[in-house]
N, C-alpha and C positions, 0 to 999 in steps of 0.2 A: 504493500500500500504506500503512497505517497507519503512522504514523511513532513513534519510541519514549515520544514525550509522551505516548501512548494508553496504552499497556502498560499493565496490572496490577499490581503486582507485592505478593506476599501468603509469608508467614512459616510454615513448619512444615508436617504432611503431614495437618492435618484439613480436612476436607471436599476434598477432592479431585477428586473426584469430580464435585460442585457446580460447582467454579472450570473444569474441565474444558469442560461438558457446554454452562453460561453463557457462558462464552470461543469456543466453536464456533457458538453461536445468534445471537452477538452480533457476531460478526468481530473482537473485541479481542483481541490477541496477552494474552498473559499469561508471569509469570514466578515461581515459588515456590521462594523458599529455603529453608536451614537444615531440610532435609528429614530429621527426626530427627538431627540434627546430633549431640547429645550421647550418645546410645546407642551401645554395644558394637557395635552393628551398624548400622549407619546406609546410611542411603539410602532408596529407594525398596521396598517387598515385592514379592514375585512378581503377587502379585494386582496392585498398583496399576501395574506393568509390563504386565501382562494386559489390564488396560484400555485405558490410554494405546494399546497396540496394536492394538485393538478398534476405537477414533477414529480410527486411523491407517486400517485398513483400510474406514470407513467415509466417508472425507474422500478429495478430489482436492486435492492441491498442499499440503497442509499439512507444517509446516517445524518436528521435533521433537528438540531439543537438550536431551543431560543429561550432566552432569558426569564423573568417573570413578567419584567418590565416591557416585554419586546421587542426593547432597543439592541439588542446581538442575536447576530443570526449565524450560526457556523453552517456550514453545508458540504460533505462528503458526497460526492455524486456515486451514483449506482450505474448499471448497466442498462439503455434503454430497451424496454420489454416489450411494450406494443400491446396488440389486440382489441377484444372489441371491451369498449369502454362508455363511463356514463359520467359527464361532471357538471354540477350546479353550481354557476358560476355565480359571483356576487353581482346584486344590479344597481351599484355604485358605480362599476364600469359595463362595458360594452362586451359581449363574447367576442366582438374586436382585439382588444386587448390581450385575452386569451389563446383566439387563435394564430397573432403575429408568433409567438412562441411557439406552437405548433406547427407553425408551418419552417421552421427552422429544425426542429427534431425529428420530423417528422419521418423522413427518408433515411433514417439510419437507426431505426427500430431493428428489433430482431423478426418480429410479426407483424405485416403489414396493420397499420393502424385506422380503428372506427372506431371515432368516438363520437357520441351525444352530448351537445354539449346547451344548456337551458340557462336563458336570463335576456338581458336585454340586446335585442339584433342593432337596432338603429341609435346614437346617441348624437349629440353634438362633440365628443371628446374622441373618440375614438375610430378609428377608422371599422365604417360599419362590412356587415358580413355580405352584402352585393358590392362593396367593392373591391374587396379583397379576392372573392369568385371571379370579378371581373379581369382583374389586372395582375394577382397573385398566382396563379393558376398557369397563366401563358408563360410564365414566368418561369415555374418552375421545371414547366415540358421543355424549355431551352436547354436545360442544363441536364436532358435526358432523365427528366422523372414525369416517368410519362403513363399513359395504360389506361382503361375503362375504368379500373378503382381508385384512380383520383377525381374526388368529387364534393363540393362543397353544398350540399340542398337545404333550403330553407324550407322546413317544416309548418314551424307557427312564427313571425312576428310579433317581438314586444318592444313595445316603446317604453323610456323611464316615465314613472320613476320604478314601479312596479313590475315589469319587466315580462312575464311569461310565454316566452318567444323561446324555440326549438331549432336545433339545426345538425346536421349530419354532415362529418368531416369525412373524408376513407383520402387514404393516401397510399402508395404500395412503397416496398422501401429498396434501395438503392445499393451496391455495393461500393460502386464509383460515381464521381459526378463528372462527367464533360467541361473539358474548357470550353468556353465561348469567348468567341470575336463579333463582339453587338455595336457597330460603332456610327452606320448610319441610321438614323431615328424615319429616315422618310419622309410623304408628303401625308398629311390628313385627307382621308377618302370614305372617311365614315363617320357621323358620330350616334350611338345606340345611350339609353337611360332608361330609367326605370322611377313611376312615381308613386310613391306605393300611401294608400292611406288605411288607418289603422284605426276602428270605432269611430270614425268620422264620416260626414256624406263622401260618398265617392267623387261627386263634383266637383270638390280639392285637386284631386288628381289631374285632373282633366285642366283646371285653372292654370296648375304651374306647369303642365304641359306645354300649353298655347304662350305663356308668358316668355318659356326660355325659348325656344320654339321663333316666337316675333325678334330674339339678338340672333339666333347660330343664322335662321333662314338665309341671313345678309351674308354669310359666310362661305354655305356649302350647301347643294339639294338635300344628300344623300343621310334623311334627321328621323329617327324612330327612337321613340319614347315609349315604352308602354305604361299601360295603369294598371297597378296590383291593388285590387280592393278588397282588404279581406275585414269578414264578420264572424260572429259568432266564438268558436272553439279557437279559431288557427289566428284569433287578433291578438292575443296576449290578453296584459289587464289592464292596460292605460292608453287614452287616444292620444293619437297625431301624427304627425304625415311629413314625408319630405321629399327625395329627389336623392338620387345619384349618377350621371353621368360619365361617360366615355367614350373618348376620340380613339377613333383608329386609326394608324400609318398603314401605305402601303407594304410596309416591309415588315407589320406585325409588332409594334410597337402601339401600347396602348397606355394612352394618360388617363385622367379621372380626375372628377368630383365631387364631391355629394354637401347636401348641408340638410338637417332634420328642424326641426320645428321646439320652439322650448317646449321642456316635461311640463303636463299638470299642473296650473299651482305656479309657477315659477315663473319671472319674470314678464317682459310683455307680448301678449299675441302677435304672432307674425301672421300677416296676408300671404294666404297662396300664390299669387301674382309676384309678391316682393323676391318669396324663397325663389319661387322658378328664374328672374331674371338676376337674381345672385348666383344663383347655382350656376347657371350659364357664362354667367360673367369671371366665375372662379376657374371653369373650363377652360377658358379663353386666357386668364391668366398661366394655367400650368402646361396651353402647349406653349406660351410664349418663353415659358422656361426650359420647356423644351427637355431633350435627352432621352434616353431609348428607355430609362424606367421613371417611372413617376415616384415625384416627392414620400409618398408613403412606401414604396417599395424598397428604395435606395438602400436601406442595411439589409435586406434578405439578399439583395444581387450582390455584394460586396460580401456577406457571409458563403454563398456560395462559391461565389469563385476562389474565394481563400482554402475552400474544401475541397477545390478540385484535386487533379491531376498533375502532376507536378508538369504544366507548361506554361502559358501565356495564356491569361482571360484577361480580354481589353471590354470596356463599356465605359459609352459614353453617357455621363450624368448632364441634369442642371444644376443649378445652384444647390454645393449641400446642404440641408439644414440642419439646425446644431445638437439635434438627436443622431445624426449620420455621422457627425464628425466627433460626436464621442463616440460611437461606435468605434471607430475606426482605430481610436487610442485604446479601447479594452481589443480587439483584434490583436493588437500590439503585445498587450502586458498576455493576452492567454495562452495566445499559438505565433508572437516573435514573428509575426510578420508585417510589412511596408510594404502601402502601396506607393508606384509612380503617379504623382497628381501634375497632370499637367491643365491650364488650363486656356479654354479658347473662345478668343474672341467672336462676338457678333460679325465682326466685318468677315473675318476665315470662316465662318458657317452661313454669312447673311441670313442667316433668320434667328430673331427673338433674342432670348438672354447672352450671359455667361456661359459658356459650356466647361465642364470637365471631365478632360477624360483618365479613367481610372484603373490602372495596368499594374499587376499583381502576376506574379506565379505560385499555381497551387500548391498547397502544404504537402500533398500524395494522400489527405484523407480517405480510408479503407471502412467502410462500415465492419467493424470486428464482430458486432452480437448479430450479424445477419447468418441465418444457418446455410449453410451449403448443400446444395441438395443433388 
Protein backbone atom coordinates (compact mmCIF):
# COMPACT_ATOMS: atom_id res chain seq x y z
CA UNK A 1 0.00 0.00 0.00
CA UNK A 2 1.12 3.56 -0.48
CA UNK A 3 2.90 4.77 2.20
CA UNK A 4 2.01 8.34 3.93
CA UNK A 5 5.17 10.18 1.82
CA UNK A 6 2.58 9.60 -1.04
CA UNK A 7 -0.59 11.22 0.40
CA UNK A 8 -1.85 14.46 -0.68
CA UNK A 9 -2.67 16.48 1.55
CA UNK A 10 -4.78 19.81 0.23
CA UNK A 11 -6.55 22.97 2.41
CA UNK A 12 -10.27 23.94 2.54
CA UNK A 13 -13.59 22.38 0.76
CA UNK A 14 -12.94 23.69 -3.07
CA UNK A 15 -12.63 21.59 -5.68
CA UNK A 16 -13.55 18.50 -4.01
CA UNK A 17 -14.68 16.82 -6.18
CA UNK A 18 -11.57 17.06 -8.49
CA UNK A 19 -9.09 15.98 -5.60
CA UNK A 20 -11.65 13.11 -5.07
CA UNK A 21 -12.33 11.67 -8.45
CA UNK A 22 -7.82 12.20 -9.33
CA UNK A 23 -7.08 10.52 -5.98
CA UNK A 24 -9.34 7.27 -7.15
CA UNK A 25 -7.67 7.23 -10.88
CA UNK A 26 -4.50 7.60 -9.57
CA UNK A 27 -4.39 5.28 -6.29
CA UNK A 28 -2.95 8.28 -4.19
CA UNK A 29 -4.56 8.27 -0.80
CA UNK A 30 -5.27 11.90 -0.17
CA UNK A 31 -6.12 14.16 2.83
CA UNK A 32 -8.14 17.62 3.15
CA UNK A 33 -8.23 19.89 5.94
CA UNK A 34 -9.67 22.88 7.56
CA UNK A 35 -12.88 22.00 5.72
CA UNK A 36 -14.67 25.20 6.17
CA UNK A 37 -13.18 25.45 9.32
CA UNK A 38 -14.14 29.14 10.12
CA UNK A 39 -17.90 29.12 9.27
CA UNK A 40 -20.85 28.84 11.80
CA UNK A 41 -21.34 25.71 10.22
CA UNK A 42 -18.48 23.85 9.34
CA UNK A 43 -17.63 20.65 7.91
CA UNK A 44 -18.43 18.86 5.08
CA UNK A 45 -22.45 19.79 3.18
CA UNK A 46 -24.90 17.18 2.59
CA UNK A 47 -24.03 17.01 -1.06
CA UNK A 48 -20.22 16.72 -0.65
CA UNK A 49 -21.23 13.65 1.98
CA UNK A 50 -23.55 12.42 -1.02
CA UNK A 51 -20.79 12.12 -3.19
CA UNK A 52 -18.00 10.98 -1.07
CA UNK A 53 -20.66 8.03 -0.71
CA UNK A 54 -21.39 7.65 -4.30
CA UNK A 55 -17.09 6.73 -4.54
CA UNK A 56 -17.62 4.60 -1.73
CA UNK A 57 -20.24 2.66 -3.27
CA UNK A 58 -18.59 2.69 -6.57
CA UNK A 59 -14.96 1.46 -5.18
CA UNK A 60 -13.82 -2.11 -3.42
CA UNK A 61 -11.70 -1.70 -0.36
CA UNK A 62 -11.46 2.00 -0.15
CA UNK A 63 -10.67 3.37 3.51
CA UNK A 64 -12.93 6.74 4.32
CA UNK A 65 -12.15 8.62 7.60
CA UNK A 66 -13.80 12.02 8.65
CA UNK A 67 -13.46 13.81 11.73
CA UNK A 68 -16.50 14.77 14.08
CA UNK A 69 -16.37 18.10 13.08
CA UNK A 70 -16.18 17.35 9.28
CA UNK A 71 -13.57 19.49 8.78
CA UNK A 72 -10.74 16.24 7.79
CA UNK A 73 -11.29 14.10 5.34
CA UNK A 74 -8.60 11.31 4.61
CA UNK A 75 -9.35 9.17 1.64
CA UNK A 76 -7.59 5.66 0.68
CA UNK A 77 -8.95 4.86 -2.77
CA UNK A 78 -10.05 1.36 -3.45
CA UNK A 79 -10.39 -0.50 -6.78
CA UNK A 80 -13.16 0.62 -9.18
CA UNK A 81 -15.83 -2.19 -9.18
CA UNK A 82 -18.63 -1.11 -11.32
CA UNK A 83 -22.20 -2.61 -11.83
CA UNK A 84 -25.56 -2.10 -11.62
CA UNK A 85 -26.09 0.60 -9.09
CA UNK A 86 -28.77 2.90 -7.39
CA UNK A 87 -27.76 6.45 -5.69
CA UNK A 88 -29.94 9.38 -4.08
CA UNK A 89 -28.34 12.15 -4.77
CA UNK A 90 -28.67 15.27 -2.48
CA UNK A 91 -31.16 18.17 -4.02
CA UNK A 92 -29.00 20.80 -2.93
CA UNK A 93 -27.12 20.11 -6.04
CA UNK A 94 -27.95 18.92 -9.45
CA UNK A 95 -27.22 14.96 -10.58
CA UNK A 96 -25.10 17.34 -12.74
CA UNK A 97 -22.79 17.58 -10.27
CA UNK A 98 -22.69 13.91 -9.65
CA UNK A 99 -22.46 12.65 -12.93
CA UNK A 100 -19.40 15.00 -14.06
CA UNK A 101 -17.58 12.60 -11.74
CA UNK A 102 -18.84 9.77 -13.23
CA UNK A 103 -18.23 10.29 -16.29
CA UNK A 104 -14.56 10.57 -15.41
CA UNK A 105 -14.44 6.87 -13.79
CA UNK A 106 -16.60 5.61 -15.47
CA UNK A 107 -14.55 3.76 -18.21
CA UNK A 108 -12.03 2.12 -16.05
CA UNK A 109 -14.48 0.10 -13.91
CA UNK A 110 -13.89 -3.51 -13.68
CA UNK A 111 -17.91 -4.11 -14.80
CA UNK A 112 -19.39 -2.06 -17.14
CA UNK A 113 -21.22 0.52 -15.09
CA UNK A 114 -25.47 1.37 -14.57
CA UNK A 115 -26.28 3.20 -12.26
CA UNK A 116 -29.66 5.09 -11.14
CA UNK A 117 -29.12 7.87 -10.05
CA UNK A 118 -32.50 10.34 -8.40
CA UNK A 119 -32.66 14.11 -7.30
CA UNK A 120 -32.64 17.01 -9.17
CA UNK A 121 -32.12 16.88 -13.26
CA UNK A 122 -32.30 20.67 -14.01
CA UNK A 123 -30.67 23.56 -11.76
CA UNK A 124 -29.23 26.81 -12.32
CA UNK A 125 -25.77 25.66 -10.69
CA UNK A 126 -24.81 22.83 -12.39
CA UNK A 127 -24.51 21.63 -15.51
CA UNK A 128 -27.98 19.97 -16.10
CA UNK A 129 -28.32 16.17 -17.36
CA UNK A 130 -29.53 17.15 -21.26
CA UNK A 131 -26.46 18.79 -21.47
CA UNK A 132 -24.15 16.66 -20.52
CA UNK A 133 -26.03 13.74 -22.80
CA UNK A 134 -25.74 16.32 -25.25
CA UNK A 135 -22.01 17.32 -25.43
CA UNK A 136 -20.52 14.69 -22.95
CA UNK A 137 -21.26 11.61 -24.69
CA UNK A 138 -19.68 12.78 -28.29
CA UNK A 139 -17.03 13.27 -26.33
CA UNK A 140 -16.27 10.41 -24.84
CA UNK A 141 -17.00 8.15 -28.30
CA UNK A 142 -13.69 10.24 -29.54
CA UNK A 143 -11.49 8.88 -27.39
CA UNK A 144 -12.99 5.38 -28.30
CA UNK A 145 -15.43 4.76 -25.44
CA UNK A 146 -17.89 3.86 -27.48
CA UNK A 147 -20.96 0.91 -27.98
CA UNK A 148 -24.90 0.67 -27.55
CA UNK A 149 -24.24 0.62 -23.49
CA UNK A 150 -23.23 4.03 -23.38
CA UNK A 151 -26.30 5.84 -22.43
CA UNK A 152 -27.43 8.77 -20.59
CA UNK A 153 -31.96 8.43 -20.36
CA UNK A 154 -33.98 10.74 -18.42
CA UNK A 155 -36.58 8.94 -16.63
CA UNK A 156 -38.47 11.44 -14.42
CA UNK A 157 -37.41 15.33 -14.38
CA UNK A 158 -37.13 17.22 -11.02
CA UNK A 159 -36.74 20.64 -10.67
CA UNK A 160 -35.21 22.26 -7.13
CA UNK A 161 -35.87 22.73 -4.65
CA UNK A 162 -37.48 19.35 -4.10
CA UNK A 163 -36.14 17.59 -6.72
CA UNK A 164 -37.67 13.87 -7.75
CA UNK A 165 -36.26 13.53 -11.06
CA UNK A 166 -34.63 9.87 -12.31
CA UNK A 167 -32.15 9.03 -14.72
CA UNK A 168 -30.18 6.08 -16.11
CA UNK A 169 -26.39 6.32 -16.61
CA UNK A 170 -24.61 2.76 -18.45
CA UNK A 171 -21.30 3.29 -19.75
CA UNK A 172 -19.16 0.16 -20.98
CA UNK A 173 -15.48 0.29 -19.79
CA UNK A 174 -12.27 0.65 -21.56
CA UNK A 175 -8.80 -0.99 -21.38
CA UNK A 176 -7.13 1.84 -23.20
CA UNK A 177 -8.17 5.29 -24.33
CA UNK A 178 -7.10 6.79 -27.87
CA UNK A 179 -5.18 9.72 -28.51
CA UNK A 180 -6.81 12.31 -30.32
CA UNK A 181 -5.99 15.20 -32.76
CA UNK A 182 -9.21 17.45 -32.26
CA UNK A 183 -7.86 20.76 -33.44
CA UNK A 184 -10.35 22.20 -36.17
CA UNK A 185 -13.76 23.05 -34.34
CA UNK A 186 -15.49 23.80 -37.95
CA UNK A 187 -18.22 25.68 -39.25
CA UNK A 188 -21.87 25.73 -37.39
CA UNK A 189 -24.51 23.63 -39.48
CA UNK A 190 -26.98 22.97 -36.95
CA UNK A 191 -28.32 24.14 -33.89
CA UNK A 192 -30.84 21.38 -31.88
CA UNK A 193 -32.44 22.24 -27.81
CA UNK A 194 -34.61 21.11 -25.83
CA UNK A 195 -37.41 23.19 -23.60
CA UNK A 196 -38.72 21.18 -21.26
CA UNK A 197 -41.53 22.35 -18.72
CA UNK A 198 -42.07 20.79 -15.44
CA UNK A 199 -45.88 21.17 -13.56
CA UNK A 200 -46.27 24.18 -15.47
CA UNK A 201 -48.63 24.98 -18.67
CA UNK A 202 -46.98 23.56 -21.53
CA UNK A 203 -47.30 26.99 -23.36
CA UNK A 204 -43.88 27.82 -21.49
CA UNK A 205 -42.24 25.61 -23.72
CA UNK A 206 -43.44 26.72 -26.65
CA UNK A 207 -42.95 30.73 -25.59
CA UNK A 208 -39.08 30.27 -25.15
CA UNK A 209 -39.02 28.26 -28.19
CA UNK A 210 -40.35 31.17 -30.48
CA UNK A 211 -38.39 33.73 -28.38
CA UNK A 212 -34.72 32.16 -28.94
CA UNK A 213 -35.86 30.97 -32.11
CA UNK A 214 -36.64 35.14 -33.39
CA UNK A 215 -32.18 35.79 -32.32
CA UNK A 216 -30.56 32.02 -33.83
CA UNK A 217 -33.23 32.57 -37.18
CA UNK A 218 -30.91 35.67 -38.10
CA UNK A 219 -28.15 33.40 -37.88
CA UNK A 220 -28.61 29.96 -39.40
CA UNK A 221 -32.19 27.93 -41.15
CA UNK A 222 -31.17 24.61 -39.88
CA UNK A 223 -33.02 25.49 -35.70
CA UNK A 224 -35.15 22.58 -33.92
CA UNK A 225 -36.10 22.98 -30.60
CA UNK A 226 -38.20 20.51 -29.06
CA UNK A 227 -40.89 20.62 -26.13
CA UNK A 228 -40.67 18.04 -23.23
CA UNK A 229 -43.83 18.60 -21.33
CA UNK A 230 -44.13 16.24 -18.67
CA UNK A 231 -47.04 15.66 -15.99
CA UNK A 232 -48.04 13.71 -13.48
CA UNK A 233 -45.53 10.75 -12.16
CA UNK A 234 -42.39 11.60 -14.50
CA UNK A 235 -42.55 15.73 -13.36
CA UNK A 236 -40.77 15.33 -10.09
CA UNK A 237 -42.10 17.57 -7.07
CA UNK A 238 -41.41 21.01 -7.96
CA UNK A 239 -42.59 23.29 -11.04
CA UNK A 240 -40.47 25.01 -13.60
CA UNK A 241 -39.02 25.03 -16.87
CA UNK A 242 -36.01 26.17 -18.85
CA UNK A 243 -34.18 25.46 -22.10
CA UNK A 244 -30.83 23.80 -23.19
CA UNK A 245 -29.21 24.30 -26.33
CA UNK A 246 -26.66 23.05 -28.90
CA UNK A 247 -24.65 24.07 -31.83
CA UNK A 248 -23.20 21.72 -34.01
CA UNK A 249 -19.99 21.81 -36.22
CA UNK A 250 -19.57 20.37 -39.25
CA UNK A 251 -16.70 18.35 -38.02
CA UNK A 252 -18.68 17.16 -34.82
CA UNK A 253 -17.99 19.58 -32.55
CA UNK A 254 -20.72 20.45 -30.29
CA UNK A 255 -21.14 23.60 -27.82
CA UNK A 256 -24.15 24.23 -25.53
CA UNK A 257 -26.25 26.19 -23.22
CA UNK A 258 -28.93 25.87 -21.02
CA UNK A 259 -30.39 28.28 -18.30
CA UNK A 260 -33.56 26.99 -15.92
CA UNK A 261 -35.95 29.07 -14.35
CA UNK A 262 -35.54 30.19 -10.26
CA UNK A 263 -36.72 27.01 -7.63
CA UNK A 264 -40.18 27.74 -5.95
CA UNK A 265 -40.14 30.26 -3.55
CA UNK A 266 -36.88 31.88 -4.54
CA UNK A 267 -36.17 34.98 -5.92
CA UNK A 268 -37.87 36.71 -8.97
CA UNK A 269 -40.17 35.08 -11.67
CA UNK A 270 -38.44 34.87 -14.98
CA UNK A 271 -40.75 35.32 -18.38
CA UNK A 272 -40.55 32.47 -20.75
CA UNK A 273 -39.67 34.99 -23.55
CA UNK A 274 -36.72 36.57 -21.38
CA UNK A 275 -35.08 32.75 -20.52
CA UNK A 276 -35.52 31.71 -24.22
CA UNK A 277 -33.70 34.92 -25.72
CA UNK A 278 -30.97 34.45 -22.88
CA UNK A 279 -30.59 31.15 -23.42
CA UNK A 280 -29.90 32.00 -27.10
CA UNK A 281 -27.82 34.72 -26.45
CA UNK A 282 -25.59 32.52 -24.11
CA UNK A 283 -25.28 30.12 -27.24
CA UNK A 284 -24.01 32.79 -29.29
CA UNK A 285 -21.72 33.67 -26.68
CA UNK A 286 -19.97 30.04 -26.38
CA UNK A 287 -19.52 29.59 -30.11
CA UNK A 288 -17.96 32.94 -30.02
CA UNK A 289 -15.44 31.25 -27.68
CA UNK A 290 -15.22 28.82 -29.79
CA UNK A 291 -12.92 25.58 -29.56
CA UNK A 292 -13.69 21.89 -30.29
CA UNK A 293 -15.16 21.33 -26.41
CA UNK A 294 -17.25 23.59 -24.72
CA UNK A 295 -16.65 25.51 -21.41
CA UNK A 296 -18.37 22.72 -19.31
CA UNK A 297 -16.47 19.90 -20.84
CA UNK A 298 -12.86 21.34 -20.93
CA UNK A 299 -11.49 19.19 -17.72
CA UNK A 300 -13.16 15.79 -18.99
CA UNK A 301 -11.11 16.27 -22.41
CA UNK A 302 -7.83 17.22 -20.67
CA UNK A 303 -8.50 14.36 -18.12
CA UNK A 304 -8.80 12.03 -20.95
CA UNK A 305 -6.12 12.72 -22.86
CA UNK A 306 -3.63 12.70 -19.80
CA UNK A 307 -5.10 8.82 -19.61
CA UNK A 308 -4.35 8.18 -22.84
CA UNK A 309 -1.71 6.32 -24.68
CA UNK A 310 1.59 7.27 -24.35
CA UNK A 311 1.51 9.61 -27.62
CA UNK A 312 0.39 13.06 -28.60
CA UNK A 313 -3.42 14.39 -27.88
CA UNK A 314 -3.67 17.82 -29.25
CA UNK A 315 -7.25 19.81 -28.69
CA UNK A 316 -8.13 22.91 -29.25
CA UNK A 317 -9.88 24.86 -26.38
CA UNK A 318 -11.58 28.52 -25.67
CA UNK A 319 -10.84 30.50 -23.01
CA UNK A 320 -10.11 28.39 -19.80
CA UNK A 321 -12.16 28.87 -17.04
CA UNK A 322 -10.68 28.90 -13.73
CA UNK A 323 -12.30 25.50 -12.67
CA UNK A 324 -10.17 24.00 -15.91
CA UNK A 325 -7.15 25.65 -14.89
CA UNK A 326 -7.11 24.29 -11.52
CA UNK A 327 -7.68 21.32 -12.94
CA UNK A 328 -4.92 21.35 -14.66
CA UNK A 329 -2.50 22.18 -11.49
CA UNK A 330 -4.18 18.82 -9.50
CA UNK A 331 -3.27 16.84 -13.15
CA UNK A 332 0.01 18.17 -12.17
CA UNK A 333 0.45 17.22 -8.27
CA UNK A 334 -1.50 13.53 -9.18
CA UNK A 335 -0.17 11.89 -12.23
CA UNK A 336 3.25 14.66 -12.90
CA UNK A 337 2.01 15.62 -15.89
CA UNK A 338 2.29 19.39 -18.34
CA UNK A 339 0.41 20.23 -20.76
CA UNK A 340 1.98 22.47 -23.86
CA UNK A 341 -0.41 25.79 -23.77
CA UNK A 342 -0.18 27.59 -26.55
CA UNK A 343 -2.21 30.08 -27.31
CA UNK A 344 -4.08 31.71 -30.45
CA UNK A 345 -5.14 34.60 -31.61
CA UNK A 346 -8.44 35.73 -33.30
CA UNK A 347 -6.68 37.04 -36.28
CA UNK A 348 -4.64 33.17 -36.96
CA UNK A 349 -8.22 31.42 -36.55
CA UNK A 350 -10.54 34.65 -37.78
CA UNK A 351 -13.27 33.63 -35.87
CA UNK A 352 -14.59 34.66 -32.26
CA UNK A 353 -12.39 34.52 -29.12
CA UNK A 354 -8.92 33.55 -27.77
CA UNK A 355 -8.19 30.16 -28.64
CA UNK A 356 -5.86 27.56 -26.91
CA UNK A 357 -4.53 24.84 -28.00
CA UNK A 358 -3.66 22.13 -25.44
CA UNK A 359 -0.94 19.37 -26.36
CA UNK A 360 -0.05 16.66 -23.67
CA UNK A 361 1.37 13.17 -24.06
CA UNK A 362 -0.42 10.40 -22.52
CA UNK A 363 0.59 8.82 -19.12
CA UNK A 364 0.19 4.83 -20.87
CA UNK A 365 -3.07 4.66 -18.49
CA UNK A 366 -4.19 0.67 -18.57
CA UNK A 367 -7.51 0.08 -16.84
CA UNK A 368 -5.97 -2.73 -14.31
CA UNK A 369 -9.47 -3.95 -12.52
CA UNK A 370 -10.97 -4.56 -16.09
CA UNK A 371 -11.09 -8.57 -16.28
CA UNK A 372 -9.70 -10.01 -19.26
CA UNK A 373 -11.67 -12.35 -20.94
Amino acid sequence: MAGEASCLSYVGCNFLRQRLVLATLSGRPLKIRKIRAKEEDPGLRDFEASFIRLIDKLTNGCRIEINQTGTTLYYQPGLLYGGSLEHDCSPSRSIGYYLEGLLCLAPFMKHPLKIVLRGVTNDQVDPSVDVLKATALPLLKRFGIDGESLEIKINRRGMPPKGGGEILFACPVRKVLQPVQFTDPGKIKRIRGTAYSVRVSPQMANRMVESSRSILNKFLPDIYIYTDHTKGVSSGKSPGFGMCLTAETINGTILSAELASNPQGQGTAVLPEELGQNCAKLLLEEVYRGGCVDSTNQSLALLLMTLGQRDVSKVLLGPLSPYTIEFLRHLRSFFQIMFKIETKTPEEEHIGGEKVLMTCVGIGFSNLSKTIR
